[in-house]
Structure formats: structure tokens, C-alpha cells
N, C-alpha and C positions, 0 to 999 in steps of 0.2 A: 339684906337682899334675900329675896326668895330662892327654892331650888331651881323652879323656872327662871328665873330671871338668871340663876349664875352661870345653867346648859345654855343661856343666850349669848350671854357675854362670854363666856371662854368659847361659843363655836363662831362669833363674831371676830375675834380675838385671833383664833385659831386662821380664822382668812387673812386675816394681816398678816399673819407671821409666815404662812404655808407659802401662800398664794402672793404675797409682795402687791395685795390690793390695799392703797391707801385712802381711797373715798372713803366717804363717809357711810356708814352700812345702815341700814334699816329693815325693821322687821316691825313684826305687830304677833301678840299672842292673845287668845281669847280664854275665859276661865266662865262657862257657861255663859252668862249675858254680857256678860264685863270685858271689852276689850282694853289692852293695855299696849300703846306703842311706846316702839323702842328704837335710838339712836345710837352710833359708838363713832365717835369722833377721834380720831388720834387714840389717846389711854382714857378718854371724857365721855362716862356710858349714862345713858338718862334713858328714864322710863315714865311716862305720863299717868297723870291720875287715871280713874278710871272711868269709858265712857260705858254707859249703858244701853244697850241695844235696842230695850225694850221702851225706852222713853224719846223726847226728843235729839236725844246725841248721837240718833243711828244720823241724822242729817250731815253733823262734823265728821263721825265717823268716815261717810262717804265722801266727803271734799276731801279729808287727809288720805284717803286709798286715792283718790283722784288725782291729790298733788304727788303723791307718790311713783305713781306710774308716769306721770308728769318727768319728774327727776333718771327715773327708770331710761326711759325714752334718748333723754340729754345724754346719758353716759354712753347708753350703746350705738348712738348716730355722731 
């Protein structure tokens, strides 16, 4: 696991335990073109290959921000 990846999951981490939120959390980090999303389920942390901004995966890119705030919406209505 990257250094990025580990300030994600211990501050993911850290909302479970502080904050007593059990959803499931989601975040997304970018590294110049390459975005990489991230999930933490229970102790179950996964992080996705990587999409490329600059080719056609900005198309996924924006459906998965789109289901995202999707899911967003569901929690806080």
C-alpha cells in the first residue's frame, strides 16, 4: 500500500472509530492524470486501478463521481 493510500485508510478508519459512522466511506485521489477510487467497508479497504484522465476513462471516471453523489444524496435524505 502506498503512503497515499495508507493517510486514506487510517483517516477512513479513523471516522469509524471517532465518529461511530458505519457506511461504507468513499473517496477518490488523483496523482496527475490518474485517478484512483477508494472504498472502506467494515475493516475491507479496496482501491481501483487506475483511470486516465486524459484518454477515454474520463467518461467512467464521471459516471462513478455521478453514482457517487448518487449514494451521497441516499445517506443524507
Amino acid at each position: 500500500m502506498r503512503q497515499l493510500e495508507c493517510k486514506i485508510y487510517f483517516a477512513f478508519f479513523g471516522m469509524h472509530v471517532i465518529l461511530r459512522f458505519f457506511q461504507p466511506l468513499y473517496g477518490c485521489y488523483v496523482m496527475g492524470r490518474l485517478w484512483f477510487f477508494v472504498v472502506l467497508e467494515g475493516i475491507e479497504y479496496s482501491t481501483s486501478l487506475a483511470f486516465d484522465a486524459t484518454k477515454d476513462d474520463i467518461k467512467e471516471i464521471f459516471g462513478i463521481l455521478q453514482n457517487t453523489k448518487g449514494l451521497i444524496l441516499k445517506l443524507i435524505n
